[in-house]
C-alpha positions as CSV (number, residue, x, y, z in Angstrom):
1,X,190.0,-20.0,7.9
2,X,190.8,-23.1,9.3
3,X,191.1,-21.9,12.8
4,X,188.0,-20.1,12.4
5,X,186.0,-23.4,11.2
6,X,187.7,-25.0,14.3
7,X,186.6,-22.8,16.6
8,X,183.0,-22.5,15.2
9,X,182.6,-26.5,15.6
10,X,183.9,-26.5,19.2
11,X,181.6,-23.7,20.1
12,X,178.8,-25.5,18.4
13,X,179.4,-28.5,20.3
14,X,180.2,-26.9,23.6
15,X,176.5,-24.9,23.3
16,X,174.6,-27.9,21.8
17,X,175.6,-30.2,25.0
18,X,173.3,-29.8,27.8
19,X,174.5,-29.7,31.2
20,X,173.6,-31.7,34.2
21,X,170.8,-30.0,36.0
22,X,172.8,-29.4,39.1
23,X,175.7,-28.0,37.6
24,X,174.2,-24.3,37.5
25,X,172.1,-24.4,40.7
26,X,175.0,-23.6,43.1
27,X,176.2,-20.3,40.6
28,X,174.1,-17.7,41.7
29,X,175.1,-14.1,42.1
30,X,176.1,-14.4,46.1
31,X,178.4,-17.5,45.4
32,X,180.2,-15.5,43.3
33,X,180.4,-12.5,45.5
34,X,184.1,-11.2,46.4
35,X,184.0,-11.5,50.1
36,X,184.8,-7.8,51.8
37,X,188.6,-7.4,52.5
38,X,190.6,-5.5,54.7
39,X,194.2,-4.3,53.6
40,X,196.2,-1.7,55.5
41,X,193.8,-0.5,57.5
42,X,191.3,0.3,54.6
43,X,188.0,-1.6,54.1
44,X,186.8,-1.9,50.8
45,X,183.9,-3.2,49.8
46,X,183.7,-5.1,46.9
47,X,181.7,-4.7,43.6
48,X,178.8,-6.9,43.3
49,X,179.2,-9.9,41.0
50,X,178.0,-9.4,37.8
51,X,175.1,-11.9,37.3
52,X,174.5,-14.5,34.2
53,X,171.2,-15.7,32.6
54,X,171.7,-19.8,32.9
55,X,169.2,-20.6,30.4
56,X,169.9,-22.0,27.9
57,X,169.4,-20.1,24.4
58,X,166.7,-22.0,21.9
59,X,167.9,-21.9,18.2
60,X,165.7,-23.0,15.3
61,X,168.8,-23.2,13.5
62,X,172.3,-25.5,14.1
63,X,175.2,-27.1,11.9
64,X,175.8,-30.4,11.4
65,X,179.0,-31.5,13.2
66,X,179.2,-34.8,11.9
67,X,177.4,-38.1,10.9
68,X,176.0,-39.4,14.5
69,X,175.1,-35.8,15.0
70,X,173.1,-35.9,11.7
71,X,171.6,-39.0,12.8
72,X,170.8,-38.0,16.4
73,X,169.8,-34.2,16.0
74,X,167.9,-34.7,12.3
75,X,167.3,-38.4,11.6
76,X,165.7,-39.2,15.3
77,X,164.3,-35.7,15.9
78,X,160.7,-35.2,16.4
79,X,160.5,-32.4,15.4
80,X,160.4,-31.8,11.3
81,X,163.7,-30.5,10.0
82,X,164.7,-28.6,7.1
83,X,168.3,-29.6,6.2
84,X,170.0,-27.7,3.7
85,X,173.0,-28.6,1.8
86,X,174.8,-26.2,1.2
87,X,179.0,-25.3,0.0
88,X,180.4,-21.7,1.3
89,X,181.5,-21.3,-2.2
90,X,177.9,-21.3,-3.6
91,X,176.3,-17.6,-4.2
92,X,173.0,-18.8,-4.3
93,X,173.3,-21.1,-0.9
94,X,174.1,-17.6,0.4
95,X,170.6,-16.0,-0.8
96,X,168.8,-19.0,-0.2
97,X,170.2,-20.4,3.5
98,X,168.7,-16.5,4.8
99,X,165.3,-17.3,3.1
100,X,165.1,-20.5,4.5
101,X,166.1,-19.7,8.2
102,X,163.8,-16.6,7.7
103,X,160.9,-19.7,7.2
104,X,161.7,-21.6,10.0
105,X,162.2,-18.8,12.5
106,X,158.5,-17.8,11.4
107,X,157.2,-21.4,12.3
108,X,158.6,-20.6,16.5
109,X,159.9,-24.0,17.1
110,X,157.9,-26.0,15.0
111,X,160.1,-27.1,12.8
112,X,164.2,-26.4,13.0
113,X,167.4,-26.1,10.9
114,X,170.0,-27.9,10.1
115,X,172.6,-26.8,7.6
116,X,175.1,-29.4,6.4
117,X,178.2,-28.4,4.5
118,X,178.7,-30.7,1.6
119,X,182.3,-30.2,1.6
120,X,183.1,-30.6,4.9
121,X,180.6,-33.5,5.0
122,X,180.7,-35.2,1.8
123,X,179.7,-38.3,3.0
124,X,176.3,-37.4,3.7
125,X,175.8,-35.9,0.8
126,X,176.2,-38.8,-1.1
127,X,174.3,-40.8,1.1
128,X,171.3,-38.1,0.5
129,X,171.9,-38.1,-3.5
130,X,173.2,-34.4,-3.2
131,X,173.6,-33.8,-6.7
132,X,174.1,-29.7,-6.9
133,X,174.0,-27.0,-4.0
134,X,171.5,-25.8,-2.7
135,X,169.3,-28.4,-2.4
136,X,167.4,-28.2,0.8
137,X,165.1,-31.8,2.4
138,X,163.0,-32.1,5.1
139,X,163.1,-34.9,7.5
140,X,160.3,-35.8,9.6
141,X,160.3,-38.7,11.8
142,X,157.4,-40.4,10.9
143,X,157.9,-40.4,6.7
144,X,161.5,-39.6,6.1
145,X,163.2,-37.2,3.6
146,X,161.9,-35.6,1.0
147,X,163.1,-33.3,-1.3
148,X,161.8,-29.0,0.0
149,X,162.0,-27.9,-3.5
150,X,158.9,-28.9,-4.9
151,X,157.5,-27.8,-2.1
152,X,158.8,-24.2,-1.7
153,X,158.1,-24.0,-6.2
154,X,154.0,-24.6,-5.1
155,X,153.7,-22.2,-2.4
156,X,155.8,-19.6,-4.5
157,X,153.4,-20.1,-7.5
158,X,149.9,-20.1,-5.3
């Protein structure tokens, strides 16, 4: 479990960096092209290099690696986010963190993700009052955080 959480964190952070923009200019498909080789009198050619797509993937939806990351991917984003706090323990985080993505995805980048594990990250969930799981915010630049709940009982009852 523990090498399994490790490993999800460095992926996260690994795909969540963006790379310099000349880094995948100069790995194209020739570049990468076995030159043809000659051994014993037979020519082979070689296979052609499998190609890669180099853009990079857009995801409505990230964990929270830490507290600068909360503060630089959620605090300072632009863009409204829905943070949910949520424990992997908790059965109805796991019926409500589907729902919620399910909501974002349907807004296509106009508002994002971020899920925070309270037990891994317990010190931002007492700095956001995080009383019981699952208690979902919002964060939007302009007016700070606000608790989703409210919100999602009104559209539910209209």
């Amino acid at each position: 479990m523990a090498q399994r959480l490790l490993l999800r964190r460095f992926l996260t952070s690994v795909i969540s960096r963006k790379p310099p923009q000349g880094v995948w200019a100069s790995l194209t498909s020739t570049s990468l092209q076995t030159p043809p080789y000659n051994a014993g009198g037979l020519t082979g050619t070689p296979s052609p290099a499998r190609t890669f797509h180099t853009t990079r993937v857009c995801s409505t939806t990230f964990n929270v690696q830490d507290g600068p990351d909360f503060q630089d991917r959620v605090v300072n984003s632009e863009t409204p986010v829905v943070v949910d706090f949520h424990a992997q323990w908790c059965g109805p985080c796991k019926i409500l963190g589907p729902r919620l993505e399910k909501m974002v995805a349907k807004q296509h980048g106009k508002v994002v993700m971020a899920k925070v594990d309270i037990d891994d990250h317990t010190d931002l969930a007492i700095e956001y009052e995080v009383s019981a799981v699952p208690t979902p915010h919002t964060h939007t630049f302009a007016s700070g955080v606000f608790p989703l709940l409210p919100l999602l009982e009104k559209e539910t009852r209209s």
